[in-house]
Chimera marker file (.cmm) of the C-alpha trace (Angstrom):
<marker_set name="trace">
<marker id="1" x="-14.205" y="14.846" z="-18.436" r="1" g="1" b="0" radius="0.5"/>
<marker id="2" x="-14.334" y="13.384" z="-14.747" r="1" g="1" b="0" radius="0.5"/>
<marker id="3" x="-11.402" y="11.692" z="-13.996" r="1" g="1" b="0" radius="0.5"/>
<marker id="4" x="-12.579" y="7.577" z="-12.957" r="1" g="1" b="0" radius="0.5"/>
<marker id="5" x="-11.736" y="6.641" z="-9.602" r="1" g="1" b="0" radius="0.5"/>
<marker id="6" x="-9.411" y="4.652" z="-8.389" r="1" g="1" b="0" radius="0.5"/>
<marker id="7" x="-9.736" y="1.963" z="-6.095" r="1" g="1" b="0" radius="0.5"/>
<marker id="8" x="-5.805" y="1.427" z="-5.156" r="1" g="1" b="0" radius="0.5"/>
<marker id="9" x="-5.357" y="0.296" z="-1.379" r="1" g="1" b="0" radius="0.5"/>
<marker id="10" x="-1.857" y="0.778" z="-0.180" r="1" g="1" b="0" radius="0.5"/>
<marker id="11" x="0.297" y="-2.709" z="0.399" r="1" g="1" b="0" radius="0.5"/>
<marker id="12" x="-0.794" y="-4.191" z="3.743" r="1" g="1" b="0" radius="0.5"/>
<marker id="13" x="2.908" y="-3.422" z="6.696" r="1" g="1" b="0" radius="0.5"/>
<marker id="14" x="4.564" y="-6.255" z="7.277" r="1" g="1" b="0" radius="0.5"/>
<marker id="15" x="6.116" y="-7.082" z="10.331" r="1" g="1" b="0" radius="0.5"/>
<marker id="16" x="9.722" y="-6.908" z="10.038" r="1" g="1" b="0" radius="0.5"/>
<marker id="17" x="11.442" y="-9.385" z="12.056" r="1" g="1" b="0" radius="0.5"/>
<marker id="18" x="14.821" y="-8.675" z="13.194" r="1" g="1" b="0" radius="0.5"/>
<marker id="19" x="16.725" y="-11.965" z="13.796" r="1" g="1" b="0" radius="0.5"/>
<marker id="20" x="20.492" y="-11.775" z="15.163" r="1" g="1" b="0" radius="0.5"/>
<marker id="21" x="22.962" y="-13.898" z="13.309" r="1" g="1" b="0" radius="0.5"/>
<marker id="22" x="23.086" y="-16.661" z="15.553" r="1" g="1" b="0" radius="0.5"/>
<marker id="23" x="19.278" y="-16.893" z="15.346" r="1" g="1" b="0" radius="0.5"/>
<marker id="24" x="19.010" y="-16.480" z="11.614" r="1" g="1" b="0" radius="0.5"/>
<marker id="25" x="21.821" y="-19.515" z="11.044" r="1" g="1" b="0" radius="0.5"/>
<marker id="26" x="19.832" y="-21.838" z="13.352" r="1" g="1" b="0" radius="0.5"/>
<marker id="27" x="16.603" y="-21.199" z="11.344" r="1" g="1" b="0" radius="0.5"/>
<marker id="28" x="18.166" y="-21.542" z="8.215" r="1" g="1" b="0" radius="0.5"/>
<marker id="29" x="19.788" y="-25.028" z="9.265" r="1" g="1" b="0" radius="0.5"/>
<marker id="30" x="16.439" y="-25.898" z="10.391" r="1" g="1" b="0" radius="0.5"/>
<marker id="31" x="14.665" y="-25.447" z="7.215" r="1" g="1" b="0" radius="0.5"/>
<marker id="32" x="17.718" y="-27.115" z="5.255" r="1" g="1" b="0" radius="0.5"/>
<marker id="33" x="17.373" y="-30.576" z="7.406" r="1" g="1" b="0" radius="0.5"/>
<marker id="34" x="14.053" y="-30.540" z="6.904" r="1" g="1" b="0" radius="0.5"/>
<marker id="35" x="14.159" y="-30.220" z="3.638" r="1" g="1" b="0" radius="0.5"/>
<marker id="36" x="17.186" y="-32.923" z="3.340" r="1" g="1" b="0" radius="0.5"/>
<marker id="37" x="14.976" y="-35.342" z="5.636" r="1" g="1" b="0" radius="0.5"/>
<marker id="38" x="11.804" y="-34.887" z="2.866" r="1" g="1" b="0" radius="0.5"/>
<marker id="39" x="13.520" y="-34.873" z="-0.036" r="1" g="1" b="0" radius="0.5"/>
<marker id="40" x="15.487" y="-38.093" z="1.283" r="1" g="1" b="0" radius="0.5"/>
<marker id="41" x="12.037" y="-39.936" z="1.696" r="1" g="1" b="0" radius="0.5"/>
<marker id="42" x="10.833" y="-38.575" z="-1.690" r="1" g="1" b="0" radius="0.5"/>
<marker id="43" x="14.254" y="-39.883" z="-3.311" r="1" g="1" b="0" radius="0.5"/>
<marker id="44" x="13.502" y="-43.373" z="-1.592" r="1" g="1" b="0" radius="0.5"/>
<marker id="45" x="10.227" y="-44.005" z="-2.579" r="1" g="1" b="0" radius="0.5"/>
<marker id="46" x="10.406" y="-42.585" z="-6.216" r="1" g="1" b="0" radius="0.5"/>
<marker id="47" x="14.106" y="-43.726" z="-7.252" r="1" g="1" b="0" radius="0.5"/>
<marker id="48" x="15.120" y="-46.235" z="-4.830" r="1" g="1" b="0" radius="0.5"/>
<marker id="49" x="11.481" y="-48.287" z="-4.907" r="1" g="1" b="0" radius="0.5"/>
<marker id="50" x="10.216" y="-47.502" z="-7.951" r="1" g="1" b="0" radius="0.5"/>
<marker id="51" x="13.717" y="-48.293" z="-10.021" r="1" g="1" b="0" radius="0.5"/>
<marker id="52" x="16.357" y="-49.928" z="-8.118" r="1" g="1" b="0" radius="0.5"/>
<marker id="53" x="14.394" y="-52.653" z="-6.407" r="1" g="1" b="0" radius="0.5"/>
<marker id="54" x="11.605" y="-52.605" z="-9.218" r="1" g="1" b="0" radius="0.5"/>
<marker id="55" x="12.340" y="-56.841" z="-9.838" r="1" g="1" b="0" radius="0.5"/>
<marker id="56" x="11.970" y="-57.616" z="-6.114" r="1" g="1" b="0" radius="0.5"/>
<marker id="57" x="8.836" y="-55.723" z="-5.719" r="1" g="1" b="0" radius="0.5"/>
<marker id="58" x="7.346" y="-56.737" z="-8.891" r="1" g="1" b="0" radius="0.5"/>
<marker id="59" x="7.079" y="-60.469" z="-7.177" r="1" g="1" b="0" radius="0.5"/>
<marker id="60" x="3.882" y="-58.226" z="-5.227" r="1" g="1" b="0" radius="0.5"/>
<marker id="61" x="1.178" y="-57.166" z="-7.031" r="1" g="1" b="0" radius="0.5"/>
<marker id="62" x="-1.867" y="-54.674" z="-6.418" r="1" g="1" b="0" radius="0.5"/>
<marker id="63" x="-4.860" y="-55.442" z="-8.002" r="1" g="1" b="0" radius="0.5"/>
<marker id="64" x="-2.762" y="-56.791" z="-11.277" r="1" g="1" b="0" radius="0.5"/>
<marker id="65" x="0.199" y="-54.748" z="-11.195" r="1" g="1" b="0" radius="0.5"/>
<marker id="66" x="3.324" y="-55.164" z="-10.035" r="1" g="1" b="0" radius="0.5"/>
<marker id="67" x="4.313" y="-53.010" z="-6.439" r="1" g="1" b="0" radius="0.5"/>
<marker id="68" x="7.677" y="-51.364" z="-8.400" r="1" g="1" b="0" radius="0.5"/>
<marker id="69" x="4.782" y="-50.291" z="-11.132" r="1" g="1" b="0" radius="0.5"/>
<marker id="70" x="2.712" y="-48.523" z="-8.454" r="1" g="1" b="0" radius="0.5"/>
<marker id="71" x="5.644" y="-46.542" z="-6.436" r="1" g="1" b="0" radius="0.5"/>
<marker id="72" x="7.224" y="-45.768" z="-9.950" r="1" g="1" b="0" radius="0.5"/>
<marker id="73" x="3.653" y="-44.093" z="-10.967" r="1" g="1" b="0" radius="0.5"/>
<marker id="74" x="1.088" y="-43.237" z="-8.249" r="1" g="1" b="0" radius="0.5"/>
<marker id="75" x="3.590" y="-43.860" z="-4.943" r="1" g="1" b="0" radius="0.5"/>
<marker id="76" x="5.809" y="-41.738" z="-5.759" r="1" g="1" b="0" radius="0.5"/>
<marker id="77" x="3.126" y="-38.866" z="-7.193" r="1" g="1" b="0" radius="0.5"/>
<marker id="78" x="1.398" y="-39.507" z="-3.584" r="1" g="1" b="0" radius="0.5"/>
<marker id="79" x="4.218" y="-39.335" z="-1.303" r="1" g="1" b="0" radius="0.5"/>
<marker id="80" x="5.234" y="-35.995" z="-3.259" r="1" g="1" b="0" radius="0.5"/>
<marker id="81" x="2.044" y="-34.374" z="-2.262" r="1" g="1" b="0" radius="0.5"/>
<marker id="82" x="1.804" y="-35.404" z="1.511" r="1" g="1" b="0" radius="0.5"/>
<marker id="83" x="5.759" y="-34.752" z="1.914" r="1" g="1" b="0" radius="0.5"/>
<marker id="84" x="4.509" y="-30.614" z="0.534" r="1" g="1" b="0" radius="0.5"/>
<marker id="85" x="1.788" y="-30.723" z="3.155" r="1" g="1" b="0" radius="0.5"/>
<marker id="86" x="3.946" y="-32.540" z="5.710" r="1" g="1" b="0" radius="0.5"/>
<marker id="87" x="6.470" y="-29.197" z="4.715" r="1" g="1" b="0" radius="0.5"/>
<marker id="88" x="3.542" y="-26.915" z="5.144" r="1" g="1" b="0" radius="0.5"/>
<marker id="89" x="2.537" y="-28.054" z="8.151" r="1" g="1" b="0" radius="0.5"/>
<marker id="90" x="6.224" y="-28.432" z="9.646" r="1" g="1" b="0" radius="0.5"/>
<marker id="91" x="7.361" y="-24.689" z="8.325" r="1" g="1" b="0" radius="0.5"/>
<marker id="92" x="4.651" y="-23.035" z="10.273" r="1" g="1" b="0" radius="0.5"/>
<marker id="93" x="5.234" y="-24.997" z="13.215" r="1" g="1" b="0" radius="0.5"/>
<marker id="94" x="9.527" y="-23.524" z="12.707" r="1" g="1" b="0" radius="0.5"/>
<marker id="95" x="7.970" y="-20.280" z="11.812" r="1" g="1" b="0" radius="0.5"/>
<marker id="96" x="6.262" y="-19.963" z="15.150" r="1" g="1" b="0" radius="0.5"/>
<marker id="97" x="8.487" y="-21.335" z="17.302" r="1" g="1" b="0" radius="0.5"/>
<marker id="98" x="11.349" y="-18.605" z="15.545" r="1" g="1" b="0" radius="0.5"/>
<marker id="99" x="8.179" y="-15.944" z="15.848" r="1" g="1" b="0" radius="0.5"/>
<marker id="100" x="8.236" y="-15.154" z="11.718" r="1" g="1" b="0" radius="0.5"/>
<marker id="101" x="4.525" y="-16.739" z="11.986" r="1" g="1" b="0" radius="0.5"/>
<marker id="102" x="2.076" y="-14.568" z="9.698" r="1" g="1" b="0" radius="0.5"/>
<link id1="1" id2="2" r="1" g="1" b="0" radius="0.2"/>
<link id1="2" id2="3" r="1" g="1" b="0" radius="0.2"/>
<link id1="3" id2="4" r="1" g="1" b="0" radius="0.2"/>
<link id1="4" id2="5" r="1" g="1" b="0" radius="0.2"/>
<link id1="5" id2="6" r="1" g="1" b="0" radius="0.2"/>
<link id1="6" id2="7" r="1" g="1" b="0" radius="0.2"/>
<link id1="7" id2="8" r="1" g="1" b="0" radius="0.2"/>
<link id1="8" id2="9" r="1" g="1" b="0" radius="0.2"/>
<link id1="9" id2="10" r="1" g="1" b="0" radius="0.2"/>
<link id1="10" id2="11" r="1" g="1" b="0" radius="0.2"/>
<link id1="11" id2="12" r="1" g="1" b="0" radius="0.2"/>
<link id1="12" id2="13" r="1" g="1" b="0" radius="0.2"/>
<link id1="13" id2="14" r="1" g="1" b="0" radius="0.2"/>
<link id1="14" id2="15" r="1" g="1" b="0" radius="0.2"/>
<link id1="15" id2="16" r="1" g="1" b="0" radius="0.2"/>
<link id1="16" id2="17" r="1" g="1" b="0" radius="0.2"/>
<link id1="17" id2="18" r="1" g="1" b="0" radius="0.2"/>
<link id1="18" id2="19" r="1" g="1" b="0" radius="0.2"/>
<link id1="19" id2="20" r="1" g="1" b="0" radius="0.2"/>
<link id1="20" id2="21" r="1" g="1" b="0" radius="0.2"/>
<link id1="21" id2="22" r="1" g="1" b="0" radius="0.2"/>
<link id1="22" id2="23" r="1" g="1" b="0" radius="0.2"/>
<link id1="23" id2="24" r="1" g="1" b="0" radius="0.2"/>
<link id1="24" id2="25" r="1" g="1" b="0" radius="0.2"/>
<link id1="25" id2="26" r="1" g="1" b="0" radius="0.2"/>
<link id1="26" id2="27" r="1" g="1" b="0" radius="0.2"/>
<link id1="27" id2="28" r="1" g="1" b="0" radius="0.2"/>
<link id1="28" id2="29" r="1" g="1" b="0" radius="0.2"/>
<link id1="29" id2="30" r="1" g="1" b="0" radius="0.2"/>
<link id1="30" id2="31" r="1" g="1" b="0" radius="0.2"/>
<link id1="31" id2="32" r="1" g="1" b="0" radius="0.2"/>
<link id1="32" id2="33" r="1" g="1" b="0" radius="0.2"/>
<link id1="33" id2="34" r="1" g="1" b="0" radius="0.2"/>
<link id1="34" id2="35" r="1" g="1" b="0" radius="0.2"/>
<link id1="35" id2="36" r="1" g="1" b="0" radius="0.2"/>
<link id1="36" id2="37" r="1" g="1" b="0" radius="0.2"/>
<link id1="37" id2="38" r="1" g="1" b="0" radius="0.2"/>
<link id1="38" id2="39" r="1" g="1" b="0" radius="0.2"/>
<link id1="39" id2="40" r="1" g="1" b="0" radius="0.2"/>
<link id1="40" id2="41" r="1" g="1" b="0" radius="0.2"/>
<link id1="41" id2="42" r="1" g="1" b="0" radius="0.2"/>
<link id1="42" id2="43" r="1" g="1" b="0" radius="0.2"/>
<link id1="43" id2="44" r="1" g="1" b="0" radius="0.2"/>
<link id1="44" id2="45" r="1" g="1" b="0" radius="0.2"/>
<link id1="45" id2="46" r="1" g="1" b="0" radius="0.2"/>
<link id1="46" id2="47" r="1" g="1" b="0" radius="0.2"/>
<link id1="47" id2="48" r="1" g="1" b="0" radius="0.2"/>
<link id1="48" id2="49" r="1" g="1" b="0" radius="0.2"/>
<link id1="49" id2="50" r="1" g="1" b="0" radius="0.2"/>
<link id1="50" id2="51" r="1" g="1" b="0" radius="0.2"/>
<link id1="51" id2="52" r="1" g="1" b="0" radius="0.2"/>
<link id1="52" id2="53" r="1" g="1" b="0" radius="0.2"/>
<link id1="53" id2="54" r="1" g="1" b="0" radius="0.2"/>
<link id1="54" id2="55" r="1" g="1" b="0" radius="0.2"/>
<link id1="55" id2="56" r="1" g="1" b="0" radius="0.2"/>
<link id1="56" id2="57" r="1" g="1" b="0" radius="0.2"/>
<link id1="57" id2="58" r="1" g="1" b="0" radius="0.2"/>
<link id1="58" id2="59" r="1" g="1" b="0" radius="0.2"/>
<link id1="59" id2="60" r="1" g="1" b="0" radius="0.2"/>
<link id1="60" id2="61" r="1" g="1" b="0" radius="0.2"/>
<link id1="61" id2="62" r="1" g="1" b="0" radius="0.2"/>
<link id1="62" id2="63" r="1" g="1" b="0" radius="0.2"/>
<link id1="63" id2="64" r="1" g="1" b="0" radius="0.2"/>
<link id1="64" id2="65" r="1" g="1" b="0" radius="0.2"/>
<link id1="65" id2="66" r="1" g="1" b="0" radius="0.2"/>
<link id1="66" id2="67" r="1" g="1" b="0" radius="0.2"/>
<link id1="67" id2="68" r="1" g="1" b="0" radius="0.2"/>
<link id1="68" id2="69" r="1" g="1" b="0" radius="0.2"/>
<link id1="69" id2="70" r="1" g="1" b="0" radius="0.2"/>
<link id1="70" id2="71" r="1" g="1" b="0" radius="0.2"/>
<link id1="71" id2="72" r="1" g="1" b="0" radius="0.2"/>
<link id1="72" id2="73" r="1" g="1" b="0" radius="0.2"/>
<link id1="73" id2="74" r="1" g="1" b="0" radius="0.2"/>
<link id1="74" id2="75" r="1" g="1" b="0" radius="0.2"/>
<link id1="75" id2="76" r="1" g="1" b="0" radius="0.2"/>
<link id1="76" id2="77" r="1" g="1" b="0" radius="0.2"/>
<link id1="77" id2="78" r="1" g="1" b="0" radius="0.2"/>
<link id1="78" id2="79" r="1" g="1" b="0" radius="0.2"/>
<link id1="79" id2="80" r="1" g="1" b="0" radius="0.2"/>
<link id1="80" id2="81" r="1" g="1" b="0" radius="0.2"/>
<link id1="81" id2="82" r="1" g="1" b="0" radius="0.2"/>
<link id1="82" id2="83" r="1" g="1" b="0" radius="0.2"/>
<link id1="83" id2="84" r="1" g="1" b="0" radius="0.2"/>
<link id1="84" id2="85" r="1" g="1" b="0" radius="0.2"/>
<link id1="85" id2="86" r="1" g="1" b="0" radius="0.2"/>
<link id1="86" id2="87" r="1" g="1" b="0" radius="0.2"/>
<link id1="87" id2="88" r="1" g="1" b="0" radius="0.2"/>
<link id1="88" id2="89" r="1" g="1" b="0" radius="0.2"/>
<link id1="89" id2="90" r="1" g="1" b="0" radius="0.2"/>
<link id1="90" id2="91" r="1" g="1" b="0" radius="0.2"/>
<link id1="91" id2="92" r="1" g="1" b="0" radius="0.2"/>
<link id1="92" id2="93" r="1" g="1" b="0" radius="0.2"/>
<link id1="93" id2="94" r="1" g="1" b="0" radius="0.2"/>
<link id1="94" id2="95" r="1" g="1" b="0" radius="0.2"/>
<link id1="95" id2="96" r="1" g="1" b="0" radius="0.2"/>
<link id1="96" id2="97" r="1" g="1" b="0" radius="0.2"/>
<link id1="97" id2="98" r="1" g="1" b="0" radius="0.2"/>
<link id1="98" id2="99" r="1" g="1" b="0" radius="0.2"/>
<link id1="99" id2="100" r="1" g="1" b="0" radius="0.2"/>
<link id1="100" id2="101" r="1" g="1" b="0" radius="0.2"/>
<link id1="101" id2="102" r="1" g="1" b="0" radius="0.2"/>
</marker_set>
């Protein structure tokens, strides 16, 4: 019997980036305050618009529902998705500047 061949590539090297402690506690806080900052504005629009001021904002409408209706469903759903791409975006920027850029 032949034996079948195998088509395994070895894993691609990955740069291995040596940061000193000093440097590795200033990216870390980095990442954490952005993260606090996004999660902040996703808190705000989803908890603090769509529930706690849902009476006030339900005085607006869009289309025929009330404002708190739309941040409590679609707003908040929205912002979610363009705070992960705002993240995206804002990580690579970090990542370069702290030269751990793919």
């Amino acid at each position: 019997m032949a034996k079948p061949k195998q088509n395994v590539k070895a894993a691609p090297k990955q740069a291995k980036v040596k940061f000193t402690p000093e440097q590795a506690k200033a990216y870390w806080k980095a990442n954490l305050r952005l993260i606090g900052i996004l999660l902040s504005i996703w808190f705000f629009v989803s908890y603090v618009l769509g529930i706690i001021l849902a009476e006030p904002l339900s005085t607006v409408k869009i289309g025929q529902l009330p404002l708190s209706f739309w941040f409590a469903q679609q707003g908040s759903i929205y912002t979610f998705v363009i705070l992960i791409l705002v993240y995206a975006v804002l990580m690579d920027r970090m990542d370069k500047r702290f030269g751990v850029d793919e």
